[in-house]
Structures are given as structure tokens and as C-alpha cells.
C-alpha positions as CSV (number, residue, x, y, z in Angstrom):
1,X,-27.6,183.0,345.7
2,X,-30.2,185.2,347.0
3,X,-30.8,188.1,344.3
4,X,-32.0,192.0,345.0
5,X,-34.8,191.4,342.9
6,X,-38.2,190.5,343.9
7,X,-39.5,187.5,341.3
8,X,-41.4,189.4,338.9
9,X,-45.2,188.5,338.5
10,X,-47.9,188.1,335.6
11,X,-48.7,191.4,334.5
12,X,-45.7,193.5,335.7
13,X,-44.8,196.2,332.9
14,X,-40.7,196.3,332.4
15,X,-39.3,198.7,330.2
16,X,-35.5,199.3,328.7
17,X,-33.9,202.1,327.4
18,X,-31.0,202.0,324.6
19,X,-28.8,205.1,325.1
20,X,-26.9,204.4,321.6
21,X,-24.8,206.8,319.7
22,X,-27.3,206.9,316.8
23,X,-31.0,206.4,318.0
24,X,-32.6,206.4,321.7
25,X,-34.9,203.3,322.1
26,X,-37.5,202.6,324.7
27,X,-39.8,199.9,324.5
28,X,-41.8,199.0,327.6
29,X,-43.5,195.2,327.8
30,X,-45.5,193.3,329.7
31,X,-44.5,189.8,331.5
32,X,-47.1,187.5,330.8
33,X,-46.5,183.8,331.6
34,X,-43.3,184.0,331.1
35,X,-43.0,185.8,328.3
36,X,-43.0,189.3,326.8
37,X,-45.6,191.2,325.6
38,X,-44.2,195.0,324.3
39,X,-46.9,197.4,324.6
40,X,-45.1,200.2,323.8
41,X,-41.7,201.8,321.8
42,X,-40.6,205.1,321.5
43,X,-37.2,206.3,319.5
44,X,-35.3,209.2,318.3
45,X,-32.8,209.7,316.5
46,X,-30.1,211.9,318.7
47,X,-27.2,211.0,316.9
48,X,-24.8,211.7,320.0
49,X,-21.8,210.3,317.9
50,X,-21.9,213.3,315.7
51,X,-21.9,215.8,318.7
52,X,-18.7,214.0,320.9
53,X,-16.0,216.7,320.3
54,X,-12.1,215.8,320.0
55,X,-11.7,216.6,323.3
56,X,-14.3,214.2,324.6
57,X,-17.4,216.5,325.1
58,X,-20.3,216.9,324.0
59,X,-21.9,219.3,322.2
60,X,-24.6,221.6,323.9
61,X,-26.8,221.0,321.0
62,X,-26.8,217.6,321.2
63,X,-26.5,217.6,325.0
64,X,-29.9,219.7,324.8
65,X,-31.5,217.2,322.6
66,X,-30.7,214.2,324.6
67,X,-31.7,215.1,327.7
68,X,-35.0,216.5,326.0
69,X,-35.9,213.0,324.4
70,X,-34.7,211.0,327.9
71,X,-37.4,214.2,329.6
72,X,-40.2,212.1,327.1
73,X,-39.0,208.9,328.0
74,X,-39.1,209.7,331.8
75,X,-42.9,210.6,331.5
76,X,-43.0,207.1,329.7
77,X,-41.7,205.6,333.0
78,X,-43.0,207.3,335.9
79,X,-45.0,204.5,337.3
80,X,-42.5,201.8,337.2
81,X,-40.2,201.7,339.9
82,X,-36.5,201.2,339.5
83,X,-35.9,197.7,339.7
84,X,-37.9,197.1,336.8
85,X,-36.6,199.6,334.0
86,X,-32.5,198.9,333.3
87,X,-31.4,201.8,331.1
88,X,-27.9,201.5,329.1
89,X,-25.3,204.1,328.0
90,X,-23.4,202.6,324.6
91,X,-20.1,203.7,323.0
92,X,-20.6,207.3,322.9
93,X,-20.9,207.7,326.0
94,X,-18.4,205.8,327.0
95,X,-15.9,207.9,324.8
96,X,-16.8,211.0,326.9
97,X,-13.5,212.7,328.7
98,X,-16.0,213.0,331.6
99,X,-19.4,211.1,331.7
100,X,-20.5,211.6,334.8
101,X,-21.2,215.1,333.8
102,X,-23.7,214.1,331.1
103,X,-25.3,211.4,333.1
104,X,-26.3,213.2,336.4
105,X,-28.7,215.8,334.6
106,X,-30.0,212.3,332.1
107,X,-30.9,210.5,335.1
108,X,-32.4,212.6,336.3
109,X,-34.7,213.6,333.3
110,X,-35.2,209.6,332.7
111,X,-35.9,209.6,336.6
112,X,-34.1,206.3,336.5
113,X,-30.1,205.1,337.0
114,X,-28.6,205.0,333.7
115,X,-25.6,202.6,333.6
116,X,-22.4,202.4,330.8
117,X,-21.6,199.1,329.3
118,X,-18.7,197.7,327.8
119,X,-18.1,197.5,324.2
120,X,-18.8,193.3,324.8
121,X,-21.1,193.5,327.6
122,X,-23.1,195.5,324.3
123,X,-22.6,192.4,322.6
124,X,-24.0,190.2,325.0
125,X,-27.2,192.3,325.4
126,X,-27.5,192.2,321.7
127,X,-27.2,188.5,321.3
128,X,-29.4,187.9,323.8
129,X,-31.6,190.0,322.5
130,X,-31.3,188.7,318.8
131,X,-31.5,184.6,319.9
132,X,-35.1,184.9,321.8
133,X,-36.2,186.8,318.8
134,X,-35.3,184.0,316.5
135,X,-36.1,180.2,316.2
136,X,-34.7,177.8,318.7
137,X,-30.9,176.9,317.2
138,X,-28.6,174.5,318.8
139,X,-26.1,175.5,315.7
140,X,-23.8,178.5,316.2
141,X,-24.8,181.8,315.0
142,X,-23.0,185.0,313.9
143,X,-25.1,188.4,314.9
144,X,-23.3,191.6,313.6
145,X,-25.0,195.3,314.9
146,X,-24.0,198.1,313.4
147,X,-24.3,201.1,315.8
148,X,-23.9,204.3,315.5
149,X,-20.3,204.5,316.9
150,X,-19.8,200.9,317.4
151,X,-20.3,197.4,315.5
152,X,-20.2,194.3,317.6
153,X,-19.7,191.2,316.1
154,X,-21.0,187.8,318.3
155,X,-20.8,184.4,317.9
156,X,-23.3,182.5,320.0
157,X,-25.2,179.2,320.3
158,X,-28.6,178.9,322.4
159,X,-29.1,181.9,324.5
160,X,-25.1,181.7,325.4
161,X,-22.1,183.8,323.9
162,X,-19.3,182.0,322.5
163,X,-17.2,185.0,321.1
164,X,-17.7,189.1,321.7
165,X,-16.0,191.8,320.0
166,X,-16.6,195.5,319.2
167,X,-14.9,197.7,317.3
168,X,-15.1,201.8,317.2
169,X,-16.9,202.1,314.1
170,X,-20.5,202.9,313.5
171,X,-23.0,204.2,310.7
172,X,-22.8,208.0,312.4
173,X,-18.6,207.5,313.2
174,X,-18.0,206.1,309.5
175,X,-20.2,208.6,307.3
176,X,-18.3,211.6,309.4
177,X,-14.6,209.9,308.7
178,X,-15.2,208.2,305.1
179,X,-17.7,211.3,303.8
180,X,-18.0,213.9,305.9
181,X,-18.6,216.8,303.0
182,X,-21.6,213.8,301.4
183,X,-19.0,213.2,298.2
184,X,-19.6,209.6,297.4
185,X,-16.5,208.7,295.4
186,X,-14.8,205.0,294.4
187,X,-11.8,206.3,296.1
188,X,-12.9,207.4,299.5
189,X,-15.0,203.8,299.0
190,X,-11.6,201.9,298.4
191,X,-9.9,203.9,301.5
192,X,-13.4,203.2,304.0
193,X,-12.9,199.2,302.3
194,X,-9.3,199.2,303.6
195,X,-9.7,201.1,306.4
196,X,-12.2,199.4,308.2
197,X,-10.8,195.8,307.0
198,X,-7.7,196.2,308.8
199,X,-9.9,196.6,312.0
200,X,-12.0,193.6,310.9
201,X,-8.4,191.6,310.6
202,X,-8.1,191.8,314.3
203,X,-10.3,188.3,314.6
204,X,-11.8,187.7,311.1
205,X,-9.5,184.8,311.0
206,X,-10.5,183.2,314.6
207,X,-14.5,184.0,313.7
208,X,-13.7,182.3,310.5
209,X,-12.0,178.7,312.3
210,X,-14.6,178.7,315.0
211,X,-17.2,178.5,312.4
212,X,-20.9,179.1,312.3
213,X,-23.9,178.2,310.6
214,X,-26.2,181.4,309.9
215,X,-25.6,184.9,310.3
216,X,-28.0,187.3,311.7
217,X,-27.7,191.4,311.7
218,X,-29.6,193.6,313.8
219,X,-30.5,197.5,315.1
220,X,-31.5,200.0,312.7
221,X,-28.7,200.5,310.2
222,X,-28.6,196.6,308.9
223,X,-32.3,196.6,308.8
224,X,-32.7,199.6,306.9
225,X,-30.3,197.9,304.4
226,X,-32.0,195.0,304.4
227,X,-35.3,196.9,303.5
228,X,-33.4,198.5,300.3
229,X,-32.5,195.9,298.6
230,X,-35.7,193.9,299.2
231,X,-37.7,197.0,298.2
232,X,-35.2,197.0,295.0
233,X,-35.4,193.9,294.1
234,X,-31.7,193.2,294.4
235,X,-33.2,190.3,297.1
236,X,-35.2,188.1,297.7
237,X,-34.8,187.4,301.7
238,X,-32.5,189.1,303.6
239,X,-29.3,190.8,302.7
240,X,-26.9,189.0,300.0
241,X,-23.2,189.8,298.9
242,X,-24.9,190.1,295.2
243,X,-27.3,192.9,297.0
244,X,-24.9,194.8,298.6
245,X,-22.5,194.9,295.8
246,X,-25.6,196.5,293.5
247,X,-26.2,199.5,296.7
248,X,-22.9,199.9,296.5
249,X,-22.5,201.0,292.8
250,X,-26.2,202.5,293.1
251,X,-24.5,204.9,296.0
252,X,-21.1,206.0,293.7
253,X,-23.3,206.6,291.0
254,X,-25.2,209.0,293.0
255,X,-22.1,210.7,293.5
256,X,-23.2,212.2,297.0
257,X,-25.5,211.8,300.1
258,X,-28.1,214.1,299.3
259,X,-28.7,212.7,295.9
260,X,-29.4,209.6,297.0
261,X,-32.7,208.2,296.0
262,X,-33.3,204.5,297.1
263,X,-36.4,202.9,297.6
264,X,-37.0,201.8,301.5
265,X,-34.5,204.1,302.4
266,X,-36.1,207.1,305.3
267,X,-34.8,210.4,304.6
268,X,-33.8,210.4,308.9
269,X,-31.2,207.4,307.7
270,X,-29.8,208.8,304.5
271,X,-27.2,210.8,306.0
272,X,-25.5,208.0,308.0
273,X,-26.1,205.4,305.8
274,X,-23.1,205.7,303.7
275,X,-21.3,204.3,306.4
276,X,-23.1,201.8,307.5
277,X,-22.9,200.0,304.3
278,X,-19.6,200.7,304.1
279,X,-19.1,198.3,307.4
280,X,-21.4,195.3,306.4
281,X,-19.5,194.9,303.0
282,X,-16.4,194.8,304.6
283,X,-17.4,192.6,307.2
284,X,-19.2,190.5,304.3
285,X,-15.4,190.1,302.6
286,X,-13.9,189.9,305.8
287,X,-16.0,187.0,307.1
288,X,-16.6,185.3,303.9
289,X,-20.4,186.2,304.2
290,X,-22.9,185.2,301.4
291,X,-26.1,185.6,302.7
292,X,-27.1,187.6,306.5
293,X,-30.9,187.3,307.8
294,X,-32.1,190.6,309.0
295,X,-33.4,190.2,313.1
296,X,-36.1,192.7,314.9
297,X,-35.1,192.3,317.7
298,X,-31.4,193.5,319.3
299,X,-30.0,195.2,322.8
300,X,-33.6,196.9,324.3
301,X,-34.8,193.3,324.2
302,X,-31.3,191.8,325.2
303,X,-31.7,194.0,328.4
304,X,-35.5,193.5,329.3
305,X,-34.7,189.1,328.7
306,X,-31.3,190.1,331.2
307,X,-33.5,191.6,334.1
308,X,-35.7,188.6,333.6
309,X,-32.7,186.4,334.4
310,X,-31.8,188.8,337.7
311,X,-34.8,188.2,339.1
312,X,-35.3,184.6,338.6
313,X,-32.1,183.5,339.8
314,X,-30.2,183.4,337.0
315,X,-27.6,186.1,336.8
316,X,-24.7,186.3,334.7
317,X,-23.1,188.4,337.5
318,X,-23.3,185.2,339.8
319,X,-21.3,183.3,337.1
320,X,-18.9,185.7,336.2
321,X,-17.9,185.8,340.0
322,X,-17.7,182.2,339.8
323,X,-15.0,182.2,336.8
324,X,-12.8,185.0,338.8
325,X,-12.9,182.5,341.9
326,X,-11.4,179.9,339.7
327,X,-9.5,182.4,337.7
328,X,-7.4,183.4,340.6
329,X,-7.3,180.1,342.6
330,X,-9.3,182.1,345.3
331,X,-9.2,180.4,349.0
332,X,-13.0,179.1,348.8
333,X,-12.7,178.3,352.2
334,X,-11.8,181.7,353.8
335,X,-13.8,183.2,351.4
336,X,-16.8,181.2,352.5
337,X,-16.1,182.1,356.5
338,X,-16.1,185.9,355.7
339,X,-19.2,185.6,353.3
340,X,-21.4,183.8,356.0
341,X,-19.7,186.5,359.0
342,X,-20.9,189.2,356.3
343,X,-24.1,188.2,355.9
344,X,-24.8,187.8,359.6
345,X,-23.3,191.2,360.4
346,X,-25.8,191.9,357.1
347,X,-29.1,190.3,358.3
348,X,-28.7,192.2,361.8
349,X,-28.4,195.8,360.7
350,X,-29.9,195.9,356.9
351,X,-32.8,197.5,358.1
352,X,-31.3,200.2,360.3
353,X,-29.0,201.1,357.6
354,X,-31.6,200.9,354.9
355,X,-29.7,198.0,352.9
356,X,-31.8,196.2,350.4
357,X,-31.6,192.7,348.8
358,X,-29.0,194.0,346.0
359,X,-26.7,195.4,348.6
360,X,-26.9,191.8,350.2
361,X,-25.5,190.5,346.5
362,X,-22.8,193.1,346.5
363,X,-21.6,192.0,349.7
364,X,-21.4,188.4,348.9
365,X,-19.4,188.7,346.0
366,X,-17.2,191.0,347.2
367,X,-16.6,188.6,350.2
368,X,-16.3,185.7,347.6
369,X,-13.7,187.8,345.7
370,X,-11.9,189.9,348.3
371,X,-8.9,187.8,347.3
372,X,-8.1,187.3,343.8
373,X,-5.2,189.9,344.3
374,X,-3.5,187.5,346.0
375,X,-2.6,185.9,342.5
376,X,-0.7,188.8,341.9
377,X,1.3,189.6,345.3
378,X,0.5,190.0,349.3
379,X,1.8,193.7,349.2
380,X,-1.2,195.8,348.6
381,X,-3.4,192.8,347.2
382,X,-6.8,195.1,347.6
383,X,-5.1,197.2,345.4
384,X,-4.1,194.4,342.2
385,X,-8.0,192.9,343.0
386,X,-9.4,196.1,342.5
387,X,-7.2,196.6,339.3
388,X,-8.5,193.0,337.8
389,X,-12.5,194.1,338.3
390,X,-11.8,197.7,336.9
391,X,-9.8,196.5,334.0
392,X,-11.6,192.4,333.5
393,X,-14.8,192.0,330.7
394,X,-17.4,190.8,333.1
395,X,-20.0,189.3,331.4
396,X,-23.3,191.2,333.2
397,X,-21.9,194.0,334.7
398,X,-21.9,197.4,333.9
399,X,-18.8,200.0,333.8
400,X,-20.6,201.4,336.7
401,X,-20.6,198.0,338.3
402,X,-17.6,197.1,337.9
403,X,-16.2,200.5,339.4
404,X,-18.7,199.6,342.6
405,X,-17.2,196.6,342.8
406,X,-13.4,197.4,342.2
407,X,-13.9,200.2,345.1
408,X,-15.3,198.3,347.5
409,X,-12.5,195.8,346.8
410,X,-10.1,199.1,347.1
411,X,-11.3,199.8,350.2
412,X,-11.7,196.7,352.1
413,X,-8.4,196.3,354.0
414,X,-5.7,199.6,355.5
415,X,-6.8,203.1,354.7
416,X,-9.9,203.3,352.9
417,X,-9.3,205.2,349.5
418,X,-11.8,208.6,349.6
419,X,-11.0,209.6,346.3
420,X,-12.5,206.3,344.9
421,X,-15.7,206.5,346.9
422,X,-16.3,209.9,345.5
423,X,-15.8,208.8,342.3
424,X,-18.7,206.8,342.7
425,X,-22.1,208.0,341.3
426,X,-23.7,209.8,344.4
427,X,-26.5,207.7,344.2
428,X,-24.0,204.7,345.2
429,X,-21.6,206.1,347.5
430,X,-23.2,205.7,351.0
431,X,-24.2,202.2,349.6
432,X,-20.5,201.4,349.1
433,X,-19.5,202.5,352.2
434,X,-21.2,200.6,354.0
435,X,-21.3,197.5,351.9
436,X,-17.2,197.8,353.0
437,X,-17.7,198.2,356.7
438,X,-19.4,195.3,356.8
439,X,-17.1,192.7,355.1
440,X,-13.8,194.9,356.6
441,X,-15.3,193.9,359.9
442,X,-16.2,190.1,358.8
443,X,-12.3,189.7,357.1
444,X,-11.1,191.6,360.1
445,X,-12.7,188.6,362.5
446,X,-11.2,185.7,360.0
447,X,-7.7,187.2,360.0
448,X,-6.2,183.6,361.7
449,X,-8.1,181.7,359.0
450,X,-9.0,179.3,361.0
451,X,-12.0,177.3,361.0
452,X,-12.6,177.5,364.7
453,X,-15.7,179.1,364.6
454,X,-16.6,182.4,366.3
455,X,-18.7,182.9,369.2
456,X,-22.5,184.8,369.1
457,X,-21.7,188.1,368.2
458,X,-24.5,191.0,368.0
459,X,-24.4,194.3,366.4
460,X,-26.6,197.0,365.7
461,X,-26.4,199.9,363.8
462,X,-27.3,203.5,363.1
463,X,-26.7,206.7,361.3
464,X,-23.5,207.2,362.7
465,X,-22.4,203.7,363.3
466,X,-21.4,200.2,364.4
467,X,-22.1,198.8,367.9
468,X,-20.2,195.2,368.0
469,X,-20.6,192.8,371.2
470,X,-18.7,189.4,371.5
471,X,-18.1,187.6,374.4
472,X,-16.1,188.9,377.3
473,X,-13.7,185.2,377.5
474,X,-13.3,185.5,373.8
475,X,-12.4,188.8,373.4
476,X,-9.6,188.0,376.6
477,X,-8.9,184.8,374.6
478,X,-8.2,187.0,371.4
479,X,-6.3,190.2,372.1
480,X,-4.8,190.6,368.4
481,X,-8.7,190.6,367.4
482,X,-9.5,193.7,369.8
483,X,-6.2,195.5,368.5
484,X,-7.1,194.9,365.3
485,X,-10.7,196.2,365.9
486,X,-9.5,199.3,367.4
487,X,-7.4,200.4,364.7
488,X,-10.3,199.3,362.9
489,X,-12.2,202.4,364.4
490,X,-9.8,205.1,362.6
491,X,-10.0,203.6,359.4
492,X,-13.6,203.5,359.7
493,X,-14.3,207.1,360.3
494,X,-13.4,208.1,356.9
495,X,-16.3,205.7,355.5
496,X,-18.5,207.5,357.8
497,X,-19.2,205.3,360.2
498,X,-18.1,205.3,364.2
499,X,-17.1,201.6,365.4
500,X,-17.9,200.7,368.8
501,X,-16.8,197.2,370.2
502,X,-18.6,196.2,373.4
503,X,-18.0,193.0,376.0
504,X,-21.3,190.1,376.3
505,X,-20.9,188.6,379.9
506,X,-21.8,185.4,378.0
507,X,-19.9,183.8,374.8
């Protein structure tokens, strides 16, 4: 399907930025026959997880310093316009009581959109980040990254996940709940070794059956332990259970956090670090690990290799709209009559209404899906299709997505729901609105689901509305159509937009 963005050309500078609840990343690179080039990476270690409160917020210290080191970023960016930066918002963020609140004033110091992921859209990223930083495989693989308040675990072959899970716990999140007063004990060990392994019980056993051939770890924490017990000696490539058990005893001895004194270990990592051993052994013992190869790349280049595929045509968002049409044994052929009525109502007013090539792919899939709540019950379906996009793991969609698309979904049939469109970030809303209007109108036209096809129909379009003209005979021919479309009218006013339906002489 057509995509919103344009192909990208030779020479183009794209740029990610990795939100995470340890570390902001940037790294900015250039597309150069086909591949790319970085030219540039900035970080800083926030360490957000250590500033989310109980109650979900977030602490005006850290707050402070975020939004300072996204200010540095944003100078970073100015130049590249928006479809070519993707900035992502991890676990901490998505722990927030209210997000929305700490992502308004961030994007608008990034001067970019700044979307939250799932815990396994995460994991996708990072695999896809981690493969096209490694050789060419055709074997499975097992990439582990240990955040700062998450660690995803992957299984993948190719560029293509097989299994994605993520669990809240990460370097910053353990150290604070294993060690918070730095006492490095063989208890508290023993109680973080249980602890964490009951977690890791969840689908050790499945990981285990599927299989894999090597393991990879990526993002700060595993590479920092990888660089200890190289610089150590305790290896001699990569990270083995033999190594790991030697930093562990290294640590108790120590007796406490700011004793520690390890070669290849930064004094900005020594306070969270603790914990992020703490994960990998158990995942070691867990998974029946020997031996873990430590990757450079993870997520930043996961998301700069995932515009890439938007823009040539190869989206995961496509597919996963795909597997929901299966899913839910969607009517292909309805869904397919009120795409192409969508699309035509699109193509005539997109201009006038300022609607660009993504809002054309938001519209199709919504037409494709409007649906799937069928699978569920009649009453109230836009309600139960809405509920299965909110509450489904998309691969390639955002949490911000997702809500776009469950609202529109929400919205597209009876009263539409205010409340949700508000919820929306305001940058979407008016988007939303009228991405609905449109396909309410198209399913509105293709209520008798039939495949008698409709007559020329025009429409045009401004600020404060729809002007719709079909053919005088049809419309006499079709008088549950014209009652529909002037209840239609109401229910259109509260998306802002004023319906008018006019008679063609000529059909």
C-alpha cells in the first residue's frame, strides 16, 4: 500500500532518539546506498527510573534534567524534518500515572513527536537493531537488553522476531529494589537470584524448547559487563557463565557499591550496575546460558533500520493489519468497498483539509479493520474493535498509535466518543477527526453491502466541512441512504465538521 513516506534518497541524514529509563541516546546517520552511515551520537545518562515516584510521577529533578538533555538533542535536530527522526519513550515512561504531562513540554524541547512503545514492540526495535549489526544468520538467535527499568528477551531468525518478552526489571529498577543503601551482601544476592528467577520462569521453559543457536546481549549495561571481565581477564570473548560467576564474588567481596573497584567499569555505571548483573546471571541459569556475545548495536539502530522499512514499502504496520484481518475473519469484501469509497472521498479533499500521505495509511487500515468487533458481537462492535487495538501487541505501532487507531475505530459508527479524541495528543486530534469523517461517510454509503457499485459522487471540503453531491435518481432510488446521511450531520458536528449533502442532475 501506498506509505506517508516519501522514498528516502542518497545522502538524507536520519536520526533516532532512545528515551530509555537509564541513558538518552541519539545517534544521527546518513543513508548512503542503502545503507547507514552514523555521523553522529550523543548520550546522557538521566536515569528516569530512579526519579518515577510510587505514585507514578516524576520527580522535578529528573523532570528538569530530561527535558534539558532532549533541549541538546533538539539543537542536534533542527534541520531534519519530522518524517525523518522517530523518537521512542521506553518503560519509564510508560509507567507514568499520567504521560502526557511529561511528554508535551519533551516534544517540544526535542521539537519532534516523541511516541511510547510497548514493552515487545521494544523488543522488536532491539532485535532489529542487534541482527543488521551482526553477520548474516539463517540460525535462530537469543538477544537479551538489559535496560534500565526493563529487560527484553527476543528470539529471532534473519531480520524477523520469532518470540518477544519484557519483564519490569532493569539495571536502575534492580540496584534501587536489591541494594538500595549500596550493601552488597550474599543474602540480598540469594533474594535478587530468587526474585528475579521467578519472573524469568514465566517463559524460560518455552525459550528453552524453541531453541537457539547463539545468544547476543546488547545496550549499555551487558556491554559494560562484557568490558569487565575482558579487561579482567575472567574472558576471553564475550561474556561466560565462568566470568560472571568470578564478578559476582568480586562484587560481595567488595561488600558495597562505592567500594567497588573493577577494571573497565565507568564510575557513571557503578551505581546501577549491581543490578544489572544481578539480571544476566539469572537469566544465564534460567536459560541454560554458557557463553553470550556482546552486540554494538541495539534499539536507536532498530528504529533508524524501522523508518527505512516505512519508507520503502515495507512496514510492519501493513502486516500486522494483515494478521488482525485474518484474526478476526474480517469481511475482505466490504472492507475493500469502504477502503476504495475512502480513498476517493480521500483523494478529492486531502488538499483542502491539509491531509498528507500518512493520514491516507491511517484511513486504509482503519477501513480494512473497521470490523474485527464483529468477532465479538453486533451490539456496539466499534466499541469491542476499539478494545482489541488498545489492548493487542502490534508489531510496529506505537502506544500512541495504537490509541489513534483504537479512537478512530471508537468513533466510526453512532455518537462519536469526545472524551477519546481529547485524549489524543493535540498534535493528532484534528487528524483523527477527520481521518473518521471520511470512512463514517464511506461505511455509511456501503451499509446494504452490496456490490452494486455507486454512482460519481463529488465532494469538497473546507474548514468547516463536507459538501457531498450524488445523483439526483440515486439519491430517489436510495432514501435509507439520505436518512442515514442526515442523521449523519448531527453526529458529525461533534468531530467538527458540518455535512452537507447536495443533488447532481446527472448520476
Amino acid at each position: 500500500m501506498p506509505n506517508g513516506q516519501k522514498p528516502i534518497q542518497d545522502g538524507e541524514l536520519l536520526a533516532a532518539v532512545d528515551l530509555g529509563s537509564n541513558s538518552y541516546h541519539m545517534v544521527v546517520a546518513r543513508y548512503q546506498h542503502g545503507e547507514l552511515r552514523v555521523i553522529d551520537r550523543l548520550r546522557d545518562s538521566v536515569r528516569m527510573a530512579a526519579g518515577l515516584q510510587r505514585d507514578g510521577s516524576l520527580d522535578s529533578t529528573r523532570r528538569d534534567r530530561a527535558l534539558a538533555c532532549l533541549a541538546r538533542f533538539g539543537q542536534r535536530l533542527r534541520a531534519l524534518p519530522q518524517g525523518r527522526v522517530r523518537a521512542v519513550a521506553t518503560n519509564t515512561v510508560r509507567r507514568m500515572s499520567a504521560p502526557h504531562a511529561f511528554l508535551l513540554p519533551a516534544e517540544t524541547a526535542l521539537g519532534h513527536p516523541i511516541e511510547i512503545v510497548s514493552g515487545r514492540e521494544e523488543a522488536r526495535l532491539i532485535y532489529l537493531g542487534v541482527a543488521h549489526g551482526l553477520p548474516e544468520s539463517h540460525e535462530p538467535r537469543l538477544c537479551i537488553d538489559i535496560g534500565g527499568g526493563s529487560t527484553e528477551f527476543i528470539i529471532g531468525r534473519g531480520m524477523e522476531t520469532l518470540e518477544t518478552e519484557s519483564l519490569q526489571m532493569g539495571c536502575v529498577a534492580s540496584s534501587l529494589r536489591f541494594f538500595a543503601d549500596g550493601k552488597l551482601t550474599s543474602k540480598r544476592w540469594r533474594q535478587a537470584q530468587t526474585e528475579i528467577g521467578v519472573e524469568l520462569q514465566q517463559f524460560a521453559a518455552d525459550y528453552r524448547a524453541r531453541g537457539w543457536g547463539e545468544t547476543v546481549g546488547s545496550s549499555g549495561t551487558i556491554r559494560a559487563i562484557g568490558n569487565i571481565v575482558q579487561a579482567s581477564g575472567w574472558s576471553d570473548a564475550g561474556i561466560t557463565r565462568g566470568s560472571l560467576d568470578r564478578l559476582r564474588e568480586a562484587l560481595l567481596a567488595a561488600g558495597s557499591i562505592d567500594k567497588l573497584r573493577l577494571l573497565g567499569l565507568s564510575e557513571e555505571r557503578q551505581s546501577v550496575i549491581a543490578g544489572g548483573i544481578a539480571i544476566l546471571e539469572a537469566a544465564f541459569v534460567a536459560l541454560e546460558l554458557d557463553r553470550m556475545q556482546v552486540c554494538e548495536t541495539a534499539m536507536r539502530e532498530g528504529l533508524l533500520y524501522d523508518l527505512i522499512g516505512r519508507a520503502e514499502q515495507r512496514d510492519p504496520r501493513t502486516a500486522s493489519i494483515e494478521s488482525l484481518v485474518r484474526r478476526y475473519d474480517v469481511d475482505r469484501a466490504q472492507a475493500r468497498r469502504v477502503e476504495s469509497t475512502a480513498q476517493l472521498l480521500f483523494d478529492q479533499i486531502a488538499d483542502a483539509w491539509q491531509l498528507d500521505g500518512d493520514a491516507l495509511d491511517w484511513l486504509r487500515w482503519a477501513a480494512r479493520i473497521h470490523e474485527i468487533g464483529l468477532a465479538i458481537a453486533h451490539s456496539q462492535h466499534h466499541l469491542h474493535g476499539a478494545y482489541l487495538i488498545r489492548n493487542s501487541d502490534l508489531a510496529g505501532f506505537t502506544r500512541q498509535e495504537q490509541d489513534f487507531l483504537a479512537t478512530i475505530l471508537r468513533c466510526h459508527r453512532r455518537k462519536p466518543d469526545q472524551e477519546a479524541l481529547a485524549a489524543l495528543p493535540e498534535r493528532l486530534r484534528r487528524t483523527a477527526a477527520r481521518v473518521t469523517a471520511l470512512l463514517r461517510v464511506a461505511v455509511l454509503l456501503h451499509r446494504a453491502r452490496s456490490a452494486e457499485r455507486l454512482p460519481t459522487l463529488t465532494v469538497r471540503a473546507d474548514d468547516r466541512g463536507l459538501e457531498l453531491k450524488l445523483g439526483r435518481d440515486w439519491l430517489a432510488q436510495h432514501p435509507l441512504t439520505v436518512a442515514d446521511l442526515d442523521q449523519e450531520r448531527e453526529h458529525l458536528k461533534d468531530l467538527g465538521v458540518k455535512l452537507q449533502l447536495r443533488a447532481a442532475e446527472k448520476v
